[in-house]
C-alpha positions as CSV (number, residue, x, y, z in Angstrom):
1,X,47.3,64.3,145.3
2,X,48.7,60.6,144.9
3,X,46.2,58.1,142.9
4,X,46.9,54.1,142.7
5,X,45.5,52.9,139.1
6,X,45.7,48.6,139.3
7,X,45.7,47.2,135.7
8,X,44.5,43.6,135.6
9,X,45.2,41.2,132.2
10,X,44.1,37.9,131.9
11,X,45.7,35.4,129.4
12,X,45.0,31.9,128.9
13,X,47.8,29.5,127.6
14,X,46.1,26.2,126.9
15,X,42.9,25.0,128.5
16,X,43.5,25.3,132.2
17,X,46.9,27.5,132.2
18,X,45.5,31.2,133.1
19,X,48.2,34.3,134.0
20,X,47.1,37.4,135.4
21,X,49.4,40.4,135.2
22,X,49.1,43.1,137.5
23,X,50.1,46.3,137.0
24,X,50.2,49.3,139.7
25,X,51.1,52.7,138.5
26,X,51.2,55.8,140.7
27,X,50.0,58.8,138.9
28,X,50.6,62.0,140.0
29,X,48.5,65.1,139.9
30,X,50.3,67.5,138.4
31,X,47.9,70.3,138.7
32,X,45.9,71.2,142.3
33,X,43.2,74.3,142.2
34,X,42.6,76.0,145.6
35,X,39.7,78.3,145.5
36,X,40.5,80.6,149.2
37,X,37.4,82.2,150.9
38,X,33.8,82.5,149.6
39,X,34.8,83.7,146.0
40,X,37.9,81.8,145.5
41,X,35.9,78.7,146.2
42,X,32.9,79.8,143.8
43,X,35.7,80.7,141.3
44,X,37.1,77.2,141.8
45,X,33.7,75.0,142.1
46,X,32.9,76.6,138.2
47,X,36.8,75.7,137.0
48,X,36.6,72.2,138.1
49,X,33.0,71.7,136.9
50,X,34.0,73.2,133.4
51,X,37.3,71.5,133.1
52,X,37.8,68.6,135.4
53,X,41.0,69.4,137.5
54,X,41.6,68.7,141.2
55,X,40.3,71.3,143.5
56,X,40.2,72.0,147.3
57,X,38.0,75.0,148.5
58,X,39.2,76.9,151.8
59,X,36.6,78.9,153.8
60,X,35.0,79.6,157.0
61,X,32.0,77.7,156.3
62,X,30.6,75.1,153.7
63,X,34.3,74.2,152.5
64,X,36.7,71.5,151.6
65,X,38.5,72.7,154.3
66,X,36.9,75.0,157.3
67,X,39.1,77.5,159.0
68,X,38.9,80.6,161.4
69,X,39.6,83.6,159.7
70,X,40.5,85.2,163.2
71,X,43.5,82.3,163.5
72,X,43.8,83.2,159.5
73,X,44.8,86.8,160.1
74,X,46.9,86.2,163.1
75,X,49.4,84.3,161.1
76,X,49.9,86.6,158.2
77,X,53.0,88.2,159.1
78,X,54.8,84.9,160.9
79,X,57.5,82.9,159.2
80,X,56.7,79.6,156.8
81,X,57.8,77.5,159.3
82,X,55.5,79.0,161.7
83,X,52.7,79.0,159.2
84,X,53.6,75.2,158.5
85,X,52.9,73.7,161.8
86,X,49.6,76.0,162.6
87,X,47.8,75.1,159.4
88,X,49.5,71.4,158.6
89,X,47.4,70.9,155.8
90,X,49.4,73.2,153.7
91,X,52.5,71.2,153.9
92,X,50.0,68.5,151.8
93,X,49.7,70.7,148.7
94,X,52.6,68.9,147.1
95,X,51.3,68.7,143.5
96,X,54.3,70.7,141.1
97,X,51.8,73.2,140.3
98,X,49.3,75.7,142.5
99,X,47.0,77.7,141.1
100,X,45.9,79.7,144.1
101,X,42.3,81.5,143.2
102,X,40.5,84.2,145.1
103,X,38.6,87.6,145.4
104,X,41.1,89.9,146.8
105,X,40.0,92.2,150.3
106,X,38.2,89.7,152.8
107,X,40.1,87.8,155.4
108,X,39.9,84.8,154.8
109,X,40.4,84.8,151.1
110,X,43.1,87.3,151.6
111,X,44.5,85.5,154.1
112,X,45.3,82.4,152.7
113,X,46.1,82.9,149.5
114,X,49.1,84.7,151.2
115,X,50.0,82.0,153.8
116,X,50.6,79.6,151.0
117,X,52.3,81.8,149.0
118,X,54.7,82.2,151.9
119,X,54.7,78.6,153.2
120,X,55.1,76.9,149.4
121,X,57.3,79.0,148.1
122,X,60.1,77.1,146.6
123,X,58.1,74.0,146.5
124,X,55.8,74.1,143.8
125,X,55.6,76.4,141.5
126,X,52.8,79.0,142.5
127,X,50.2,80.5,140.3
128,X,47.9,83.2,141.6
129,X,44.4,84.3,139.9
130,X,43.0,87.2,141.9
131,X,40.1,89.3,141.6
132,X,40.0,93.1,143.0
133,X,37.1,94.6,144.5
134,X,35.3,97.9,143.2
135,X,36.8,101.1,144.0
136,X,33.2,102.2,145.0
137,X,32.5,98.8,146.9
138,X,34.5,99.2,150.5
139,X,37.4,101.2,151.2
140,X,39.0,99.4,153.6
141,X,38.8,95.8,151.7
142,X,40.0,97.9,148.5
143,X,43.1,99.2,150.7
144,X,43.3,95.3,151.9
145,X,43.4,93.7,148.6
146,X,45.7,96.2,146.8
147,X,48.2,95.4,149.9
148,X,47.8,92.1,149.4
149,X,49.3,92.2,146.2
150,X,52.2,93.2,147.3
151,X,52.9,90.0,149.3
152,X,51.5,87.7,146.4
153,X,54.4,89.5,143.7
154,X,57.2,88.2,146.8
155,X,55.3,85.2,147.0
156,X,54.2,83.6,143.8
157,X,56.1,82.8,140.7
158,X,53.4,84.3,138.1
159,X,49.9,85.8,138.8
160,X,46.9,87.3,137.4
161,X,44.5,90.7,138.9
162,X,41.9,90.9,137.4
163,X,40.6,94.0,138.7
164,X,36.8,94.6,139.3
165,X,37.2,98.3,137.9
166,X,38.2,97.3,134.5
167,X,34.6,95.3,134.2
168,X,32.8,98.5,134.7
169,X,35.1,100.7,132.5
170,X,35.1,98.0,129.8
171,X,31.7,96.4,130.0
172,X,29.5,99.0,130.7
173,X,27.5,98.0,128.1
174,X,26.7,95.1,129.1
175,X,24.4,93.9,132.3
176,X,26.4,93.8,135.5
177,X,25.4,89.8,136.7
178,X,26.4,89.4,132.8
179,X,30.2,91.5,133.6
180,X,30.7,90.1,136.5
181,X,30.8,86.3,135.3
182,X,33.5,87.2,133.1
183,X,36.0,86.9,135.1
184,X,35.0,83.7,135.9
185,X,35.4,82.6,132.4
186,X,38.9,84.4,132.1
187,X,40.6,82.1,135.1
188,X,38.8,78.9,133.6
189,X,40.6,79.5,130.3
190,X,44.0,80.7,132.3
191,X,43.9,77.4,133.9
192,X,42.8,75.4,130.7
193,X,45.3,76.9,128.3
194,X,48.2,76.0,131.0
195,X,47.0,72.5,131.6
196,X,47.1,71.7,128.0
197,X,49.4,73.9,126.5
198,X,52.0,76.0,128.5
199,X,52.9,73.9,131.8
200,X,54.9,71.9,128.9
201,X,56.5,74.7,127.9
202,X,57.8,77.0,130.7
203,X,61.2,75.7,130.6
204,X,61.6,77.5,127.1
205,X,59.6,80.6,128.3
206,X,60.7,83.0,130.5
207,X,58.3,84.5,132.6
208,X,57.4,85.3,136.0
209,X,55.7,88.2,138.1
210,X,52.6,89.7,137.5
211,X,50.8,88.8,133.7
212,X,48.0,90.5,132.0
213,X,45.4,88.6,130.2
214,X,43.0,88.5,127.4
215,X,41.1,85.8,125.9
216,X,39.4,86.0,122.1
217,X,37.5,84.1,120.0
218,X,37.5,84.1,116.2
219,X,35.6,82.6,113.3
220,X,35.1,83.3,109.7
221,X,38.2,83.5,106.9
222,X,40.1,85.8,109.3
223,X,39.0,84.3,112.2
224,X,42.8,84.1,114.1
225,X,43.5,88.0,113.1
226,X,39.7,88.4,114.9
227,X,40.6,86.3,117.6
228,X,43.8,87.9,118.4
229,X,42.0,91.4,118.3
230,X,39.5,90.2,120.3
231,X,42.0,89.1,123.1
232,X,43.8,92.1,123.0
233,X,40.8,94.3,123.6
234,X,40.7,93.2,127.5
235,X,40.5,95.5,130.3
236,X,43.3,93.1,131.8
237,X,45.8,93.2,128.8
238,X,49.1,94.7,130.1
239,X,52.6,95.1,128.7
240,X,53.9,94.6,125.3
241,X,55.7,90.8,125.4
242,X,53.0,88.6,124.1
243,X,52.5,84.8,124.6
244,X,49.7,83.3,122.3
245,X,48.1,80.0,123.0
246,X,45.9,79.2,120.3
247,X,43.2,76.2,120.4
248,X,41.1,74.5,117.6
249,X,41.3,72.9,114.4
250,X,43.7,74.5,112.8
251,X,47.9,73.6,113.1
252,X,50.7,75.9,114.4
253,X,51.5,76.3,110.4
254,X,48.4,77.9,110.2
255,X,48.9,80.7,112.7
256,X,52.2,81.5,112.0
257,X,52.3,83.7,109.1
258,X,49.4,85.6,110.8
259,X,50.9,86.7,114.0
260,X,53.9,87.9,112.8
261,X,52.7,91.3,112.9
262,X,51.9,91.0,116.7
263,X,55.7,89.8,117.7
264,X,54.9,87.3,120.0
265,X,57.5,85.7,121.9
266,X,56.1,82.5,122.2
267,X,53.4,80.9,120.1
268,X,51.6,77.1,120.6
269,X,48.4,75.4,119.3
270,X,46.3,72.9,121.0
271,X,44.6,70.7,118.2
272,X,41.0,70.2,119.4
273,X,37.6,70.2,117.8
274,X,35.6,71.3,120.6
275,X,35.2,74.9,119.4
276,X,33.9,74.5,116.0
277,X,34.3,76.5,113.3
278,X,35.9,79.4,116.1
279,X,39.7,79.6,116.9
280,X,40.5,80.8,120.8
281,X,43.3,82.3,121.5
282,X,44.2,83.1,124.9
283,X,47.6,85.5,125.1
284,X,49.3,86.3,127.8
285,X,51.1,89.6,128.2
286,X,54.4,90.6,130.2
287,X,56.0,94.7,130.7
């Protein structure tokens, strides 16, 4: 998305001499969130209210963008170009970075996170957040999502499953309405943590493909050793290269010495007092 800001000054020079100085800048957004199908859209309605980024939501119904999921489905094996001039408004996603959100196994959802995938490709850089469904919920969508997977991992340049199955392994304990608005929570801080931190950074970080994730918080006198072991105990944690992104008041010289024992390959802070006392770290994981 393109935005005009107009900067107006007014100087005086004397007692009828007045300048005014225009200024027109044209700021880019670097950053577009598209929520695809009824969860992908609720997923990205709670980002953009929690965060502020730029969001369009893709559905049958009630969103940004209405489509049919019978015209949807009929295009998911057809080349980009194909793709390109059925459903024109994908050739307007030009911001530099996609992050493509949805709940894996319906059509629609399904659908077009994997026509962007294969009509963007090469033009932004593509980053998928995708839930799974239950083993126990439907088969069929199960079967669905799990192929879709495959696609996304030709398609997309790094992504995220967060499988519904580790939610009920991991949080069992815990009310399900209460589990199941974690992983709502996990993409916010994914796309946080890349806005502020690691977008800046890829270019010394080499990563792509599927990524596992866990986010932890930490407080006290060992509160970044807590908040690392809290990260790392996620049911989505996956491989043994580890990216940390910290965020609070605390400097990079302050995490350093204590990660060493983890062997991260690439550590950043984000200086912000909107935690508190607490220290979040959200690490990223790589096979």
């Amino acid at each position: 998305m393109w935005r005009w800001l107009i900067q107006v000054s007014w100087f005086s020079a004397g007692k009828y001499k007045i300048l005014i100085i225009i200024s027109i800048f044209l700021i880019v957004e670097v950053i577009k969130l598209i929520g695809c199908g009824g969860a992908g859209s609720r997923f990205a309605s709670y980002i953009a209210q929690e965060i502020g980024v730029d969001i369009l939501r893709i559905n049958d119904k009630h969103g940004d963008l209405n489509v049919d999921g019978r015209l949807i489905k009929a295009y998911e094996d057809v080349s980009p170009r194909l793709i390109s001039q059925a459903f024109p408004w994908i050739n307007r996603l030009s911001s530099p970075y996609l992050f493509v959100v949805a709940g894996l196994g319906g059509i629609v959802g399904t659908g077009a996170a994997k026509l962007i995938g294969k009509a963007r490709k090469g033009k932004s850089k593509l980053i998928g957040i995708f839930t799974l469904p239950f083993s126990s919920e439907n088969k069929e969508r199960r079967i669905r999502a799990e192929e879709a997977v495959k696609d996304i991992e030709r398609y997309y340049d790094m992504y995220f499953v967060l499988d519904n199955d580790g939610l009920v392994k991991h949080y069992s304990h815990v009310p399900i309405n209460v589990a199941m608005s974690i992983s709502a929570e996990v993409m916010k801080h994914i796309v946080l943590d890349f806005k502020r931190i690691f977008l800046k950074n890829l270019i010394n970080v080499n990563v792509s493909g599927e990524l596992g994730v866990g986010i932890g918080m930490g407080v006290g006198k060992e509160r970044i050793r807590v908040a690392i072991e809290d990260a790392l105990d996620s049911p989505w944690i996956k491989g043994e290269k580890k990216i940390m992104l910290f965020s609070g008041d605390i400097e990079l010289e302050d995490v350093e010495p204590m990660v060493k024992y983890y062997d991260p390959v690439f550590v950043d802070v984000y200086r912000t007092k909107e935690y508190g006392e607490r220290v979040k770290v959200t690490i990223l994981t790589k096979e």
